[in-house]
C-alpha positions as CSV (number, residue, x, y, z in Angstrom):
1,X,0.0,0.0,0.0
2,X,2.9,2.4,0.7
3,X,4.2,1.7,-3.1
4,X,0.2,2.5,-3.9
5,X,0.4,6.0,-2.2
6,X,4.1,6.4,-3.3
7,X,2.2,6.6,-7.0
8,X,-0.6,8.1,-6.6
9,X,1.1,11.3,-5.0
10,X,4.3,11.2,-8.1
11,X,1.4,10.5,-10.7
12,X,0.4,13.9,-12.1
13,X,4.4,14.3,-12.8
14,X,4.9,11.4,-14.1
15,X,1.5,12.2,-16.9
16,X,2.5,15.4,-17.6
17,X,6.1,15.2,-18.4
18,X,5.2,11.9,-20.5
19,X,1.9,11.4,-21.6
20,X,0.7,15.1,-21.8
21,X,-3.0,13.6,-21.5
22,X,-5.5,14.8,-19.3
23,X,-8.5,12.6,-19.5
24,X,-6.1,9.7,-18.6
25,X,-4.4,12.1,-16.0
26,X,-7.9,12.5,-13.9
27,X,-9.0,9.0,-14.8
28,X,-5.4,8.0,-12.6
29,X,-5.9,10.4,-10.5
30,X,-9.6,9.1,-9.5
31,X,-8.2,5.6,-9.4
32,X,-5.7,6.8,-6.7
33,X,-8.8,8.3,-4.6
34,X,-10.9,5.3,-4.7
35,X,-8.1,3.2,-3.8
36,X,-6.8,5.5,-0.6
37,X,-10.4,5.3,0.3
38,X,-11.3,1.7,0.0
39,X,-7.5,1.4,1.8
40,X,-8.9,3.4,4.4
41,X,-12.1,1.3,5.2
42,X,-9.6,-1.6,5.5
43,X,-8.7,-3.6,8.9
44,X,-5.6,-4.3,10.7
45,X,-3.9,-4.1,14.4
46,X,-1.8,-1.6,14.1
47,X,-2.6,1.6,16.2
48,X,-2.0,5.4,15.2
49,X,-2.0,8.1,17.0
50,X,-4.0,11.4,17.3
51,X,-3.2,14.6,17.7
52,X,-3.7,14.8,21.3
53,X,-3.3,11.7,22.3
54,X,-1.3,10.8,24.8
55,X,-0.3,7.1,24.8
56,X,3.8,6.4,24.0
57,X,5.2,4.3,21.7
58,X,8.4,3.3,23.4
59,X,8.3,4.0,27.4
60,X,9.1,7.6,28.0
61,X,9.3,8.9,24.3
62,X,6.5,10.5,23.3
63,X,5.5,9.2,19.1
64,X,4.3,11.4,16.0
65,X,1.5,13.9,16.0
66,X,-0.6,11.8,13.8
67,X,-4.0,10.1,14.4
68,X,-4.6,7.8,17.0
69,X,-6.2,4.9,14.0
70,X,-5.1,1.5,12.8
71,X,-3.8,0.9,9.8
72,X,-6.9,0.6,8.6
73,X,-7.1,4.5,8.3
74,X,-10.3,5.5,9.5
75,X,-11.5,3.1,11.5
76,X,-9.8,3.4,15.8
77,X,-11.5,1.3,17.7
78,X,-10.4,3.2,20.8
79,X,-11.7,6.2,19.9
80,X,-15.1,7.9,21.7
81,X,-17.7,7.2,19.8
82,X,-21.2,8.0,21.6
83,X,-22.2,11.9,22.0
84,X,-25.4,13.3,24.4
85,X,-26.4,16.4,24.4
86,X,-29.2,18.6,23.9
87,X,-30.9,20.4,21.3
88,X,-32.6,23.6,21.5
89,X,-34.5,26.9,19.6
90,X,-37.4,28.1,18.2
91,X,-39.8,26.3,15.7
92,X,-41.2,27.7,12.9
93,X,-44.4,26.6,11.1
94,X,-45.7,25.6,7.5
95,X,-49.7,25.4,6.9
96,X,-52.9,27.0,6.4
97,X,-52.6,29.8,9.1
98,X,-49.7,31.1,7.3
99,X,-49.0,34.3,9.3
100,X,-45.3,32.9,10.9
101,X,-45.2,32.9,14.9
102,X,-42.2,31.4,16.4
103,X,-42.7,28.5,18.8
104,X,-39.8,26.7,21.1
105,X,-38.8,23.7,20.5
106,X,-35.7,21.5,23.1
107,X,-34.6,17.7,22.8
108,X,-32.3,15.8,24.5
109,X,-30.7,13.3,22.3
110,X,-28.0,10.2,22.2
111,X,-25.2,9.7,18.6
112,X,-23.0,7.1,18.2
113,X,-20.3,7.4,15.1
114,X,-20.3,4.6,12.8
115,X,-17.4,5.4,10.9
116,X,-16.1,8.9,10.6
117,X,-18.5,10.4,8.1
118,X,-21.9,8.2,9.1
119,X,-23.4,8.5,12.6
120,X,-26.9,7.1,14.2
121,X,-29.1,10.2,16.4
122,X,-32.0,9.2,18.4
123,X,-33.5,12.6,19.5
124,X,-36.6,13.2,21.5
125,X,-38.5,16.5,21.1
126,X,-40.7,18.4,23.0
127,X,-41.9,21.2,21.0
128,X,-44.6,23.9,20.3
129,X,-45.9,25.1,17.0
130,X,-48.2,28.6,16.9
131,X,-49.6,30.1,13.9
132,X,-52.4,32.4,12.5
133,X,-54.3,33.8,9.7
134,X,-56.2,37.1,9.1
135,X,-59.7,37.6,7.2
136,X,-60.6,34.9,4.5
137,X,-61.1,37.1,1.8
138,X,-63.4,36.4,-0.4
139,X,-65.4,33.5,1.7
140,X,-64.9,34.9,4.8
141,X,-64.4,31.1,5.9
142,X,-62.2,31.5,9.7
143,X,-61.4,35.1,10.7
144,X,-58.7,36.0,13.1
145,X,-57.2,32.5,13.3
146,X,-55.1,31.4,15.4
147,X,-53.7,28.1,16.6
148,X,-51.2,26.2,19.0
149,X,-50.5,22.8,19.3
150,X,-48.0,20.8,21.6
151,X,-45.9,18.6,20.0
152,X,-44.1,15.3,21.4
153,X,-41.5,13.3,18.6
154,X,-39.5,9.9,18.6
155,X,-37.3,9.7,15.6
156,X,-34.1,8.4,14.7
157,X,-31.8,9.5,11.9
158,X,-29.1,8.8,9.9
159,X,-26.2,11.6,9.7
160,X,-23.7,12.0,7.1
161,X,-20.7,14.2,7.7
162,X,-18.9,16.2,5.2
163,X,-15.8,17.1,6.8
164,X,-14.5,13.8,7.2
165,X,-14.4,12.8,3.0
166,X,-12.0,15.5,2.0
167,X,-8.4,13.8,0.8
168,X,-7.4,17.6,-0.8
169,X,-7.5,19.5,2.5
170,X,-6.5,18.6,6.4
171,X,-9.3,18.1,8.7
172,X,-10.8,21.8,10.0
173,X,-12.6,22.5,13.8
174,X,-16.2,23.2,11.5
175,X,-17.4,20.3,10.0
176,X,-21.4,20.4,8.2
177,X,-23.6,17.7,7.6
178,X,-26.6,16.4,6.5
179,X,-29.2,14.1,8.3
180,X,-32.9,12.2,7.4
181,X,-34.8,9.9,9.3
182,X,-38.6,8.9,10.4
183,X,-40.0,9.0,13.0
184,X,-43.6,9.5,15.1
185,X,-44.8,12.6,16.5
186,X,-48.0,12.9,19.0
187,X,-50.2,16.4,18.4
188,X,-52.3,18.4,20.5
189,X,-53.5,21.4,18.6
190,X,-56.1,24.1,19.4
191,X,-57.5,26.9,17.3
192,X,-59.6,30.1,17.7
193,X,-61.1,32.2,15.4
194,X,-64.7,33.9,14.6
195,X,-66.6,31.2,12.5
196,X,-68.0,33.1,9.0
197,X,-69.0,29.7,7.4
198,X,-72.8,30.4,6.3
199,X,-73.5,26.2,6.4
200,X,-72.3,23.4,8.2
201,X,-70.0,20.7,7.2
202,X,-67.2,20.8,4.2
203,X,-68.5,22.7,1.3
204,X,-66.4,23.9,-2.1
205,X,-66.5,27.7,-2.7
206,X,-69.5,27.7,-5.0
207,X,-71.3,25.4,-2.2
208,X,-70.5,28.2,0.5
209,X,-74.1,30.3,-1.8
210,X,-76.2,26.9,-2.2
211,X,-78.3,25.6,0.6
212,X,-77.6,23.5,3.4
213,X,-77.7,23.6,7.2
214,X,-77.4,26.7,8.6
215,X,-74.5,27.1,11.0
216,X,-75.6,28.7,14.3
217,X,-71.7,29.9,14.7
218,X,-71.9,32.2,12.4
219,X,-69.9,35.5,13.5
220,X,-68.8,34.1,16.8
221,X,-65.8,33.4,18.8
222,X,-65.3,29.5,17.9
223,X,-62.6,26.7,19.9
224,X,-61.9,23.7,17.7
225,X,-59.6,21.1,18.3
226,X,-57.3,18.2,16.9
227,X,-55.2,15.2,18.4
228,X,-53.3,12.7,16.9
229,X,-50.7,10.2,16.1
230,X,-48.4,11.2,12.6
231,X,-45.6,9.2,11.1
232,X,-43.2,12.2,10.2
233,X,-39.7,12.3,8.6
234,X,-37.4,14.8,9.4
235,X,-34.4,15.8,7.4
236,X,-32.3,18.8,7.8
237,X,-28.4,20.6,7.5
238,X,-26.4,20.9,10.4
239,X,-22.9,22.5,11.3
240,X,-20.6,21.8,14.7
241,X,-17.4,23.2,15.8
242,X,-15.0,21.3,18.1
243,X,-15.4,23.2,21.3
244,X,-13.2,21.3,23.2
245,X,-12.0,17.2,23.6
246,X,-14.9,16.7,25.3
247,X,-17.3,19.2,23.7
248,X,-19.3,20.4,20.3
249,X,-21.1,22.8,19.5
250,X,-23.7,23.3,16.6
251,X,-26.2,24.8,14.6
252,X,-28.6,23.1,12.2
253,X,-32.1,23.6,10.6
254,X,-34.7,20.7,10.5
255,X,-37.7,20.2,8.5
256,X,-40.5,17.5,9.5
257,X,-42.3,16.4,6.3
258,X,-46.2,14.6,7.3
259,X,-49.0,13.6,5.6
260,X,-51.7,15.5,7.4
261,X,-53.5,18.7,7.1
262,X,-55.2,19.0,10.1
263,X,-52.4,19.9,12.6
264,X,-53.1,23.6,12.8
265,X,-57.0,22.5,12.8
266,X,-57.9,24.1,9.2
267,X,-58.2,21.7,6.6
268,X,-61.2,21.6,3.9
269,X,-61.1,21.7,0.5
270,X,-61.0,25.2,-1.0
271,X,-58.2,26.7,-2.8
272,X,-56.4,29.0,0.0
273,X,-56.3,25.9,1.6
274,X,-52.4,24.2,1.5
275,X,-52.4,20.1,0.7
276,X,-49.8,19.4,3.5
277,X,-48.7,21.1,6.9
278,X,-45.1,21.0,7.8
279,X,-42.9,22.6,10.7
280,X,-39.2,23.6,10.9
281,X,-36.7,24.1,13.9
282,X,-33.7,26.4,14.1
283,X,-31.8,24.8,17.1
284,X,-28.5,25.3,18.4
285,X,-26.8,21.8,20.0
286,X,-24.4,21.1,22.6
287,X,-22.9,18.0,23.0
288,X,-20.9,15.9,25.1
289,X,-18.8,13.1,23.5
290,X,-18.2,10.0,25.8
291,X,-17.5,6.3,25.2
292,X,-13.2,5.3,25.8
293,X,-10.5,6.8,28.0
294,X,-8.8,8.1,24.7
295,X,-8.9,11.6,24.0
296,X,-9.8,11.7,20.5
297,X,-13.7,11.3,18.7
298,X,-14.6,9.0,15.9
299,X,-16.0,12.6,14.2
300,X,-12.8,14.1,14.3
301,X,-10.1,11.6,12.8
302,X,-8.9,12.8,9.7
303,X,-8.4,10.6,6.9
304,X,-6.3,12.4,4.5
305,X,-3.8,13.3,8.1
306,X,-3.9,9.9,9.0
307,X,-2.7,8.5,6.2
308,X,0.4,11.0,5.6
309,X,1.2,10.1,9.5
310,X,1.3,7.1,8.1
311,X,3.9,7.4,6.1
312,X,5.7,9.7,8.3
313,X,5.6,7.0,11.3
314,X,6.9,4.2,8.8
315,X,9.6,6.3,8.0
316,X,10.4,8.1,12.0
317,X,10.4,3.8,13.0
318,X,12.7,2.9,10.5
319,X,15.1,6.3,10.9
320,X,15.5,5.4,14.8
321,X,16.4,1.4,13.6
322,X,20.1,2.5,12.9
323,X,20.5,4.7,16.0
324,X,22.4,4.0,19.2
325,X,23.3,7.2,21.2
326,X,24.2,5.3,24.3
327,X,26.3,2.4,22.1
328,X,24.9,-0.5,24.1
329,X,24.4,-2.1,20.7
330,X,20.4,-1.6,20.8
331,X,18.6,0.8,19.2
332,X,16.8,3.2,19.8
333,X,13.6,2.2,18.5
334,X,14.1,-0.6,21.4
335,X,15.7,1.1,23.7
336,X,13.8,1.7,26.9
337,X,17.0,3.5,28.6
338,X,18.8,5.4,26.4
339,X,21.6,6.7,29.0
340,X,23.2,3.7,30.1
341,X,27.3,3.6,30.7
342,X,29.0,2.1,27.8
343,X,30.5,-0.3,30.6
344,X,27.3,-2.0,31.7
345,X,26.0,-5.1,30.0
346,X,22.4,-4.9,28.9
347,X,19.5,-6.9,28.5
348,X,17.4,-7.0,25.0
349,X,15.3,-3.6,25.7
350,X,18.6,-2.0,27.1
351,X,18.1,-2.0,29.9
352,X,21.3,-2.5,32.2
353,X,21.9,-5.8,33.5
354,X,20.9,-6.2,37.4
355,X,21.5,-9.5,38.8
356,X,20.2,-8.8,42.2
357,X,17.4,-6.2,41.1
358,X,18.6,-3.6,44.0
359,X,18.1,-1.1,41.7
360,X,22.1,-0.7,41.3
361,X,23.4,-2.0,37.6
362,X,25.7,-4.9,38.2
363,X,28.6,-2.4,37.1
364,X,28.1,-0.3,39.4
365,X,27.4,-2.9,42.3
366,X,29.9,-3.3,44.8
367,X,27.7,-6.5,45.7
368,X,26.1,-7.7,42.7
369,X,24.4,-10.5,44.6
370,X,22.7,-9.2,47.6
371,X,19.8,-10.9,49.2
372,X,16.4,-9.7,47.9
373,X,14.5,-7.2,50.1
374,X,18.1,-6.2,51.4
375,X,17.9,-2.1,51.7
376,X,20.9,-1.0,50.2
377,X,23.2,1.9,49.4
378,X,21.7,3.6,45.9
379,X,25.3,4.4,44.2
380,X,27.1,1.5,45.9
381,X,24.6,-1.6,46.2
382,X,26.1,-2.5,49.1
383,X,23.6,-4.1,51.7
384,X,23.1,-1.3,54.7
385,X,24.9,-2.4,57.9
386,X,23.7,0.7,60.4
387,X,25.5,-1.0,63.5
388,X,28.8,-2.1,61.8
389,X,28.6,-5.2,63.1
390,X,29.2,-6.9,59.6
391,X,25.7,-8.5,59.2
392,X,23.8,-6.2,56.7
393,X,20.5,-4.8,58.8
394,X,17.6,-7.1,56.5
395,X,19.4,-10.4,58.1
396,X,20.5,-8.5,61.7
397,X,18.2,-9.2,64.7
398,X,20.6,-6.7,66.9
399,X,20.6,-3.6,64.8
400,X,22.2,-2.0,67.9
401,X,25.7,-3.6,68.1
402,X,28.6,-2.5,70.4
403,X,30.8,-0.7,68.3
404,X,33.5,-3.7,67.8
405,X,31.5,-6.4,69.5
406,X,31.6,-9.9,68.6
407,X,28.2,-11.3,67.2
408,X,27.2,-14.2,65.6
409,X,25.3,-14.7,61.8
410,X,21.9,-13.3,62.9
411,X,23.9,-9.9,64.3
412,X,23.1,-11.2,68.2
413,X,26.1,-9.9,70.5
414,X,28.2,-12.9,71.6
415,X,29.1,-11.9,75.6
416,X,32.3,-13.2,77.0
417,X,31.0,-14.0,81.1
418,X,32.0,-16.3,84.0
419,X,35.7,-16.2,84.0
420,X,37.1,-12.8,86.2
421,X,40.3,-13.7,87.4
422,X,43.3,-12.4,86.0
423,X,42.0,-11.8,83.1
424,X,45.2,-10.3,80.2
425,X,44.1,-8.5,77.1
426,X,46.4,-7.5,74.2
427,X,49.2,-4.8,75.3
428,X,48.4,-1.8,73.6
429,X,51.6,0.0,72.1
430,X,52.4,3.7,72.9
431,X,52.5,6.3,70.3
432,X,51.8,9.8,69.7
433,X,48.1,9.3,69.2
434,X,46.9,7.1,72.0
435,X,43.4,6.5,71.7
436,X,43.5,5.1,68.2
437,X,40.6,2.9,66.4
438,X,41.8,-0.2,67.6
439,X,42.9,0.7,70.9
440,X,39.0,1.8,71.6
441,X,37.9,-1.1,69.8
442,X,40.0,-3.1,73.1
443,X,39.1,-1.2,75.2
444,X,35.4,-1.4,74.8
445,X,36.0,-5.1,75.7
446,X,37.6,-4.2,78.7
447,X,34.8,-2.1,79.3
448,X,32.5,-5.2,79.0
449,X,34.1,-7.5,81.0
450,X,34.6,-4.9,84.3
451,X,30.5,-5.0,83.9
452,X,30.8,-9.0,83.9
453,X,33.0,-8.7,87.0
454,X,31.7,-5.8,88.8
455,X,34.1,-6.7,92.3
456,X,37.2,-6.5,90.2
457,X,39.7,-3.8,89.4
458,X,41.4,-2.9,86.1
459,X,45.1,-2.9,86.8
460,X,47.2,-0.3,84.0
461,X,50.9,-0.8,84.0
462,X,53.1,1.5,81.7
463,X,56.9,1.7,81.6
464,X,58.7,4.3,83.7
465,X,61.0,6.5,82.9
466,X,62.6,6.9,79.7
467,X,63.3,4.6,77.0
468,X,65.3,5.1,73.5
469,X,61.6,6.1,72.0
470,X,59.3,7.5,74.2
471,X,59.9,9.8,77.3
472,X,58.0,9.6,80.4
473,X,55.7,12.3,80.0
474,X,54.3,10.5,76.8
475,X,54.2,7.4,78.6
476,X,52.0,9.2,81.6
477,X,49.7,10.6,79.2
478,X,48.1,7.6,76.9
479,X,47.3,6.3,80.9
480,X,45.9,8.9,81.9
481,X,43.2,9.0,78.2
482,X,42.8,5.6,78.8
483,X,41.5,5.9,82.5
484,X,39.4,9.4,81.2
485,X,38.1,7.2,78.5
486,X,37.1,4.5,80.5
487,X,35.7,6.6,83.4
488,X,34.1,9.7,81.3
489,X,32.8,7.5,78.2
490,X,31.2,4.0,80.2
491,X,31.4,5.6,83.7
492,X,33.5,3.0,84.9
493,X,34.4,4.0,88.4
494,X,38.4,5.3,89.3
495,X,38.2,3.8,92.4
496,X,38.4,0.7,90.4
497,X,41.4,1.4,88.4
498,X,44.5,0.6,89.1
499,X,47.6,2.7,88.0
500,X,51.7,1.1,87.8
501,X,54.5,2.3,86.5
502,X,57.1,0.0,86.3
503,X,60.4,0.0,86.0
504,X,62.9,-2.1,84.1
505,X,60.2,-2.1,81.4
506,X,61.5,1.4,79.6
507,X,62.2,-0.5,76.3
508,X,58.8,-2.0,76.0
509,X,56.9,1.1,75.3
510,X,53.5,-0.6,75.7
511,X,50.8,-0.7,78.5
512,X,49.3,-3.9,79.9
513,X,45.9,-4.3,81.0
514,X,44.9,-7.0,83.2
515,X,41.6,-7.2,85.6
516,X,42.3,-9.1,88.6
């Protein structure tokens, strides 16, 4: 089909730089029309777009501009396709009293689009008609007439859109169109007027001098009236404007053809009299159009747009098949992240590979295999470990650790008990800074197992004097932060520290700690 539109649009070139014929140029020409058309009216599963549309092609890239159809042109079968609304305006009517009075006339009414250009309306109307004539001249037959009558209508009609079978010009927010239909109409008319017929019963005009009953009316104020049940068919010419995605509004006269002459209650055979009465309304429309969650109306698809979208989308799909702006060896087209490092592997939509689905590419995981549900860091992947204890919080059942405690696989503190008596940790080695990391890190054992052993005392020995490193007033100080540590920072209490200074140890440089 794209080869058939390919032609059709290079034809009239082609004929005029060759054949130089016209009658064969238009027949071509025609031929392309009828073909783009019966093209149009075929199905497929392909959907287009519409103008305002906002479904996406590829996630988080927005398509063409072009109708929301299938390939089958004119025909979306997610597109709205119902309208209600209301018609209403004055009425207008055709018969014996002749004089024109407006009436009113209002009616709800339901649509639903067949196809772009052909719709269905069911309409029910609640009208009223008025009219009147003056003096009879020459019979004198009912003066000063007058007449109303209330008017109740079913009907259902056929409506064929003109705006929609253009291929020459895009699709405009005014659209006309053209409806018939039949329907049945209920009337309830009532006339008055002064009663000039010399005889009663229906006479011709040369009867209205003969002889006959007498009518004992004659030159007075006279109420006659009519009800009844009509088959009617009203056809008409309509215009709407797109108001909004959800609105139109319109304008359109109607005219209800009948078979009766009795509606404004003057019928009888003499020549001012009219064969048939008929009625017309001027009515402006509002309507609300309903039916999917897509934005779009059947009404307003254009069929020349859609199929140049056509094209254009054929062309924008294959365009993006050769492009990789990210260089993860998938295209674009495909290509549901378009920003991923060129160092990540990816899956088949591009997407970077993540083994453990933390939300953390596996190139940029430091642990590519955490458990799943584990929180962890966004730019690292590492599993969160808030106490430091080594066991990542989603498997820890002690989320408060000591700082440098022992614990076992589920994070639970392992507490060394029972044994108090002269009790050794590792010597801890003198240097400028006394209170390193791992120095606390001891000492918050130390700290743990005074609280095991609450009637022993920590005993500190330090070298005295100096040695070839250190001198003494070095030496005193790391003792004296380690007994402000323990006292200030666990409350630990100084009666129950112990302070020596040896001697004979100056080339040690370290200080022993030992609870006895």
């Amino acid at each position: 089909m794209f080869f058939v539109q390919t032609m059709c649009i290079f034809a009239p070139h082609i004929l005029k730089n060759h054949f130089k014929m016209k009658i064969l140029k238009m027949t071509i020409l025609s031929l392309c029309l009828v073909s783009l058309s019966a093209f149009a009216q075929s199905s497929d599963s392909t959907w287009k777009r519409h103008p305002y549309a906002k479904n996406q092609w590829v996630d988080g890239k927005t398509t063409d501009s072009g109708q929301s159809l299938q390939n089958s042109y004119f025909m979306d079968r997610r597109a709205k396709k119902w309208t209600a609304g209301l018609l209403a305006g004055t009425s207008v009517f055709y018969g014996d009293a002749d004089k024109k009075q407006l009436g009113w006339s209002f009616a709800p009414f339901v649509k639903y689009s067949v196809s772009q250009t052909f719709a269905i309306r069911a309409e029910f109307d609640y009208s009223k008609l008025r009219g009147q004539r003056d003096l009879q001249n020459p019979t004198l037959f009912k003066d000063n007439f007058k007449f109303t009558s209330k008017v109740q209508e079913w009907n259902i009609q056929g409506m064929f859109t003109l705006g929609n079978i253009s291929f020459l010009r895009p699709l405009r927010k005014t659209q006309m169109y053209l409806f018939a239909g039949v329907g049945q109409a209920t009337y309830k008319s009532e006339a008055n007027f002064i009663d000039q017929r010399l005889f009663l019963g229906d006479y011709y005009l040369t009867s209205y001098f003969g002889t006959g009953t007498p009518n004992p009316n004659l030159g007075k104020a006279v109420t006659e009236k009519f009800e009844d049940r009509k088959f009617m068919i009203p056809y008409g010419i309509g215009f709407k404007h797109y108001l909004s995605r959800s609105f139109d509004l319109g304008l359109e006269y109607r005219q209800s053809w009948l078979r009766s002459d009795d509606i404004d209650v003057y019928n009888t055979a003499i020549w001012q009299n009219r064969w048939f009465d008929s009625y017309a309304f001027i009515r402006a429309s509002l309507g609300y159009k309903f039916g999917s969650k897509n934005v779009q109306h059947y009404d307003w698809l254009s069929p020349v747009e859609s199929i140049y979208d056509q094209i254009a989308d054929i062309k924008k799909k294959t365009d993006c098949l050769g492009v990789d702006d990210d260089n993860d060896h998938v295209s674009n087209c495909f290509d549901q992240d378009n920003k991923t490092p060129d160092s990540c592997m990816v899956y088949g939509n591009g997407m970077a590979v993540d083994s453990d689905m933390d939300g953390v590419p596996d190139c940029q995981d430091q642990e590519p295999f955490t458990d799943k549900g584990a929180t962890v860091d966004p730019v690292t992947g590492a599993a969160i470990d808030s106490d430091g204890d080594g066991i990542p919080d989603h498997r820890d059942r002690e989320l408060n650790s000591s700082p440098g405690a022992l614990v076992d696989g589920n994070g639970i503190e392992i507490k060394l008990c029972c044994n108090c008596d002269n009790i050794m940790f590792p010597p801890i080695t003198i240097s400028s800074s006394c209170l390193t990391k791992e120095v606390k890190a001891m000492l918050y054992q130390v700290v743990d197992k005074m609280k095991q052993c609450p009637d022993k005392k920590l005993v500190i020995n330090g070298p005295a004097g100096k040695s070839s490193k250190y001198n003494a007033a070095t030496n005193t100080r790391c003792v004296d932060e380690i007994v402000k540590f323990l006292v200030e920072k666990f409350g630990i209490s100084r009666d129950r520290i112990i302070t020596n200074y040896t001697a004979g140890t100056e080339s040690k440089n370290t200080i022993e700690l030992k609870i006895q």
